[in-house]
N, C-alpha and C positions, 0 to 999 in steps of 0.2 A: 504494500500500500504506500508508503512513502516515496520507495523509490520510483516509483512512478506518476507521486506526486509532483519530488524532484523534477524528474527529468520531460514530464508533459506538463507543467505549468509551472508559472512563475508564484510562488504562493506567497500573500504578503499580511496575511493575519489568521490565526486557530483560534477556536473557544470549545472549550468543553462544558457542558452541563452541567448546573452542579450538582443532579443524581449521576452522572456518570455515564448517563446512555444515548450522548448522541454528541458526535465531534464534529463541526464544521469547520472547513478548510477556506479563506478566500483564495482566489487565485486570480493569474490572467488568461484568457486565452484568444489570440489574435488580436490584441490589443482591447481588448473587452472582458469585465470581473465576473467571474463566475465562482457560485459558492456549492462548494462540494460539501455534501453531506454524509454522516453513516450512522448507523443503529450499533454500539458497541454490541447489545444484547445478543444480537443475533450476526454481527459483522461486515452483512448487508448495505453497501451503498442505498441510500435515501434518492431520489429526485436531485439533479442539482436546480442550481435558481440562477436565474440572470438579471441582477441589478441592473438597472439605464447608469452603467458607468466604467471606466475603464480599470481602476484599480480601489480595491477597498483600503483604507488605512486603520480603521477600529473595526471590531467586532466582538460582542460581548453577548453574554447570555442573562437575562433577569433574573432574579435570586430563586426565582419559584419554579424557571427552568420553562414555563410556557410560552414566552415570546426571547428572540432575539435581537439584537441590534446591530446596523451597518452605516459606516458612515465614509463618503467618500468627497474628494475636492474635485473641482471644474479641470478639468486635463484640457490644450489645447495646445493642436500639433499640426504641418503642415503634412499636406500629399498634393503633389506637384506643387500648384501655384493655388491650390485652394484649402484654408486653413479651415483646420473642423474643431469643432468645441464639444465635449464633453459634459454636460454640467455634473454637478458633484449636486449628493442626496444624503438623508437622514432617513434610514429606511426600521419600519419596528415592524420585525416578522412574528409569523405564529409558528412553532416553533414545532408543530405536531405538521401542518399538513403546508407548509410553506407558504402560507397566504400574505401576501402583504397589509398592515393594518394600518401606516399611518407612514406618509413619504412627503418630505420636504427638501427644498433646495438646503444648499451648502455649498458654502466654499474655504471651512476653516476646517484645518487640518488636526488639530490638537483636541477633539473631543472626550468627553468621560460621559459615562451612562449611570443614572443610578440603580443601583441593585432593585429598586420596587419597581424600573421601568416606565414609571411615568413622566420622569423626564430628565433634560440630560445639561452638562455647561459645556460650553466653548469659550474660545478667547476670542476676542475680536480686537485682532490687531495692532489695526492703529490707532486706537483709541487705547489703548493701556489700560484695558479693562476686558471683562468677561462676562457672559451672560449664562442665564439658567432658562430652560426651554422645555415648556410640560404641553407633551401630547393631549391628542384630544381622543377619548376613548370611543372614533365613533368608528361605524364603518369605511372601511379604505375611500379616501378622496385623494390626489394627489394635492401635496401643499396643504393639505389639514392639521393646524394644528391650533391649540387655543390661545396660547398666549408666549409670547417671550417679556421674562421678565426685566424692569431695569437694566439697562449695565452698569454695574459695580465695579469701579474704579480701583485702580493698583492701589493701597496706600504707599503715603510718601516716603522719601527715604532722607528724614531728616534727622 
């Protein structure tokens, strides 16, 4: 299994469950993220998934082990003389049968999710500060989500 993770895909984030019984893999393949899956219990590759994005950079599973999380930045790269873009997403999966529940843009690379999955921070930049971002528990919409909170400022360093 790995080495053939290795050597057919570029893999750029794992999470495990925290029962134990199901590892996802991100990966690339042909310039596009795909998330590999498997059932430890019985060994069995799962369905893989294909995010709208080119490489994952977090992936995390929620404490309860029923949803997981993806979260990727805007890629943008030329072929020939016409440059394509990418956009980067904040994806929260169901974690039994791969449904998407709640997807938003993104372009910050530095996320954390919390373990109760309702919602997650980033840093935002240039602004020297970070925000906190709680989904919206409804059915998949693209871009649903309910609220981002404040951003909360670096404190100073005096």
């Amino acid at each position: 299994c790995s080495s053939d993770l290795e050597s057919a895909y570029n893999a750029t984030a794992l999470a495990l469950s925290p029962d134990g019984t199901q590892l996802i893999a991100a990966a690339q393949e042909r310039r596009m993220a795909v998330l590999l899956r498997w059932d430890l219990t019985t060994n069995k590759a799962l369905p893989s998934l294909y995010p709208p994005s080119e490489s994952i950079k977090t992936l995390s599973f929620a404490a309860d082990g029923g949803k997981f999380f993806t979260a990727s930045i805007t890629m943008r790269y030329t072929m020939g003389d016409e440059l394509k873009v990418i956009p980067g997403a904040v994806i929260a999966w169901d974690a039994k049968n791969g449904a998407k529940l709640v997807e938003m843009s993104n372009n910050q690379q530095l996320i954390v999710f919390a373990p109760d999955g309702a919602r997650f921070a980033r840093l935002v930049p240039h602004e020297n500060a970070f925000e906190v971002v709680e989904f919206t528990p409804a059915p998949y919409r693209p871009g649903l989500m309910s609220s981002i909170l404040p951003a909360i400022e670096w404190p100073s360093r005096d």
